[in-house]
C-alpha angles and dihedrals in degrees: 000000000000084000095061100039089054089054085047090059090042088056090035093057088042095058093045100074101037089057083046086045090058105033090052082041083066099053089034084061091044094041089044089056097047094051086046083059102053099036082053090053088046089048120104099226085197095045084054094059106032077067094051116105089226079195104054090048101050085049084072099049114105100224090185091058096042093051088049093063092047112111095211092182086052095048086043095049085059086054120105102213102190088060104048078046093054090052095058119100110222098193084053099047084042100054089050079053098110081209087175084058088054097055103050086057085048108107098212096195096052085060099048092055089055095059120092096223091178095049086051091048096057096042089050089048086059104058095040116069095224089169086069086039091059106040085045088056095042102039082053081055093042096060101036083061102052093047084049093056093043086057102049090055106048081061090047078052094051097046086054093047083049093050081049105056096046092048090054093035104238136171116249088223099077091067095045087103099054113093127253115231116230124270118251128178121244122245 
């Protein structure tokens, strides 16, 4: 029996400290908590970081990963468009415009096809008075022409006065005093 015995206080003095291991693991947790806490409250937050290599660290950071769990739809519909709108500065945004670089990419002819030119012509026929136009232009003509043809026939006059003259033989002389009509150029 002492054999057993002997194996009974082997066990016995096993089991001893583990149950005085856990139950000081329990006040070691408690006492361990309790230390954290304090040391926490005693801790400068702003001496910590000023300490902190902010590069290095951000050398670490996966930007990929982090991007990936960005919700972009969720960050825009935060976003108040108008007044991001109201701060732009449109002179500034127009002058870096490479207009030139526009138009070269501009198909001219595409464009053309899409205007209603008759649509324009008439638009443009109602707001002008082409009767007035017309009777203005003509009557200009009107009168260049007749003065044309009186002129021309006070010269046909003249040449007949002239064959006149010489048929009947008479002096140039008789007709100095009548006037000369002016020259005008026919048309």
């Amino acid at each position: 029996m002492n054999a057993w015995r002997g194996t009974d206080i082997v066990g016995t003095l096993l089991i001893v400290p583990r149950l005085v291991l856990r139950a000081a693991g329990a006040g070691l947790d408690t006492v361990v908590r309790e230390v954290l806490a304090a040391v926490v409250r005693r801790i400068e937050l702003d001496d910590v970081v000023s300490r902190v290599d902010v590069d290095r660290v951000v050398e670490r950071v996966d930007v990929d990963r982090v991007v990936e769990r960005v919700d972009v739809d969720r960050i825009v519909s935060r976003v108040d468009v108008n007044h991001v709108v109201r701060r732009v500065d449109v002179d500034r945004v127009v002058d870096r415009v490479d207009v030139d670089a526009i138009a070269r990419r501009l198909d001219i002819d595409a464009v053309i096809a899409r205007i209603d030119l008759v649509t324009i012509v008439v638009d443009v026929l109602a707001e002008i008075d082409v009767q007035y136009i017309a009777r203005e232009a003509g009557s200009g003509m009107t009168r260049e022409t007749v003065e044309a043809v009186r002129e021309r026939g006070i010269r046909a006059d003249q040449l007949v006065s002239r064959l006149a003259d010489r048929l009947l033989r008479r002096a140039g002389d008789e007709r100095a005093g009548a006037p000369q009509p002016p020259y005008v150029r026919p048309v």
